[in-house]
N, C-alpha and C positions, 0 to 999 in steps of 0.2 A: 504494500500500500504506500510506504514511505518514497520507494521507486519510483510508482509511480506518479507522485506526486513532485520528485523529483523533474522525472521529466517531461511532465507538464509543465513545469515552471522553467525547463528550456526550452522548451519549444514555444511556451510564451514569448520569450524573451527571445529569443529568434526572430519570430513572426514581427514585435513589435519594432527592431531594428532595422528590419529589412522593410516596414511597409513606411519608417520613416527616411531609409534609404532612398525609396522611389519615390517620393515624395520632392526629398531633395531631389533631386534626376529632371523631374517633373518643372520645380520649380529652375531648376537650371537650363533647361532645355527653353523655355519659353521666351519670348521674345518681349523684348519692353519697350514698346510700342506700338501702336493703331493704324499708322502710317507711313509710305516708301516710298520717296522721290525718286526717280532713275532716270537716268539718260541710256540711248542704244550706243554704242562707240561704232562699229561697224557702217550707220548711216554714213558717218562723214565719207566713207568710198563713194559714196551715189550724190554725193553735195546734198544731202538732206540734214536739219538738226531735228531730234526727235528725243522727246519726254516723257514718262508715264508719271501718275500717281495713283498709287495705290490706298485704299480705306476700308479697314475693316469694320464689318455692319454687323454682324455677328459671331461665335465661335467658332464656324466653321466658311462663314462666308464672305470673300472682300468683291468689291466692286474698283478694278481700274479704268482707269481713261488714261489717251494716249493719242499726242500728237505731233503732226512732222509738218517742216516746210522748209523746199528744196528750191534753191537757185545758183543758178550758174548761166554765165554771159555765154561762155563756151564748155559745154560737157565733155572732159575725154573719152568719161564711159560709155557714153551712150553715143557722142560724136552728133550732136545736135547745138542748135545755136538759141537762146536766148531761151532756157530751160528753165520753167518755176511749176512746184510742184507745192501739196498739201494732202495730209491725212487726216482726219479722225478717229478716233476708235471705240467701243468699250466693250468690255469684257466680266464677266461674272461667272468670278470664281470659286470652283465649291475646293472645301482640305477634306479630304475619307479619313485621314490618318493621326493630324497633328491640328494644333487650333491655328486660323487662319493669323497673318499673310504667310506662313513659314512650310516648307514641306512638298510634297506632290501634292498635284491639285488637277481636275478638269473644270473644264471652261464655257461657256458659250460665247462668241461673239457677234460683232457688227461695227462695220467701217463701212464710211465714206472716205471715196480719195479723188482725185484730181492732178491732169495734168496741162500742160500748154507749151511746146517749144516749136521753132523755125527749122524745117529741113531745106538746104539747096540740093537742088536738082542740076549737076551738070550734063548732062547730055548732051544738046548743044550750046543753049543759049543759056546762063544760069539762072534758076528757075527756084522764086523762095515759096514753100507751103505752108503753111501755118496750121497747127493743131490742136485742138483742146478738145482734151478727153474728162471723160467722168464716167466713175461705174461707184456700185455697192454692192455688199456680201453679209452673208451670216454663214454661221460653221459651229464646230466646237473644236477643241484642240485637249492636249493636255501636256504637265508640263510638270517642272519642281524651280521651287524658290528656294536656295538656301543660303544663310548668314552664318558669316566671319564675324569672329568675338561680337557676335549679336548688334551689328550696326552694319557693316557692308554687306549687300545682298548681290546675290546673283540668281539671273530668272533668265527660264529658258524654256520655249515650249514651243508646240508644232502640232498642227493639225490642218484642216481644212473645209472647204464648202462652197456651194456655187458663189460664184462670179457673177454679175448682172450689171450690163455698162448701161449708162442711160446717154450718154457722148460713144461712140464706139468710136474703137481702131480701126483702119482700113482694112480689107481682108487680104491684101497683100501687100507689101515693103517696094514702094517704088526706088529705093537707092538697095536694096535687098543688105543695107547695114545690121551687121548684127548688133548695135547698139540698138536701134531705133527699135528692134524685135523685142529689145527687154521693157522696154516701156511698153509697145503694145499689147503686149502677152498678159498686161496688166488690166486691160481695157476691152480685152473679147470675155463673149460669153464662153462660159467654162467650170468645171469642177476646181478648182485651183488648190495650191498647198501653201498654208500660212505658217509662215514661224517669227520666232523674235529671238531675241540675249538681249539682255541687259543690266547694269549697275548701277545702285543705289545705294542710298544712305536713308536707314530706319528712321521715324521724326516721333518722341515721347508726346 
């Protein structure tokens, strides 16, 4: 009897150490803060600048918004002339695993984007087009957010869903430039594939 009263009062004492172990874990593992400013670094290659913010609405749920807007007089990447671009976005985020903004997550979203630049036509005589596009999308993706000593974040996710232009691309490339394709490929109708990266800083 004395046995086992023994060890019940280890295994007490066990149980009570270990659940205040996880606890701490718990409390270390969480994030202390509601909110994640981010910029994309990878835009600056397409001359776009591009921002999110993140807000968490619930334990499991944040709501980002995310916007870009892109100029350049002369594009190298795309090889077009007098280039300005913009996006919107938003995105609603569920966490299965961890309490939101921190963890894997999937997503649903919706953008609006836009674009406008000058192609020449040399053929014979030089020949300037002008174009402006516009399309919108919904999709879902999914993705993981995770933080460095709980202030620098990194987020990364990829998914996809139709395309719908309401400005459409041409259905074929008069300078047949492969720049000019990556813009339009953005502006036909299409199943398309969406992703991001980006870095931020947690806001208390």
């Amino acid at each position: 009897m004395q046995k086992a009263f023994i060890l019940l009062m280890i295994i007490s004492c066990f149980s009570s150490a270990f659940s205040q172990q996880s606890e701490k874990n718990k409390r270390d593992a969480s994030i202390d803060g509601n909110s994640v400013i981010s910029m994309y670094p990878f835009q600056f290659i397409f001359s776009n600048f591009k921002l999110g913010f993140e807000q968490k609405i619930s334990e499991k749920l944040s709501l980002k918004g995310i916007a870009s807007l892109g100029l350049n007089e002369h594009s190298l990447v795309y090889d077009v002339e007098n280039y300005s671009a913009f996006s919107v976005e938003g995105q609603l985020r569920y966490f299965p695993m961890k309490k939101s903004p921190s963890g894997i997550y999937g997503a649903a979203y919706f953008y609006d984007r836009g674009a406008s630049f000058d192609e020449i036509l040399t053929f014979y005589d030089p020949i300037t087009i002008t174009y402006n596009l516009n399309s919108v999308g919904v999709g879902v993706l999914f993705g993981v957010q995770l933080f460095a000593r709980k202030i620098v974040s990194f987020d990364f996710y990829a998914g996809g869903g139709p395309n719908i232009p309401l400005k459409k691309a041409p259905s074929s490339n008069p300078n047949n430039s492969f720049g000019n394709d990556l813009i339009f490929n953005n502006y036909r109708k299409a199943i398309g594939f969406h992703s991001g990266f980006s870095i931020g800083l947690i806001l208390k």
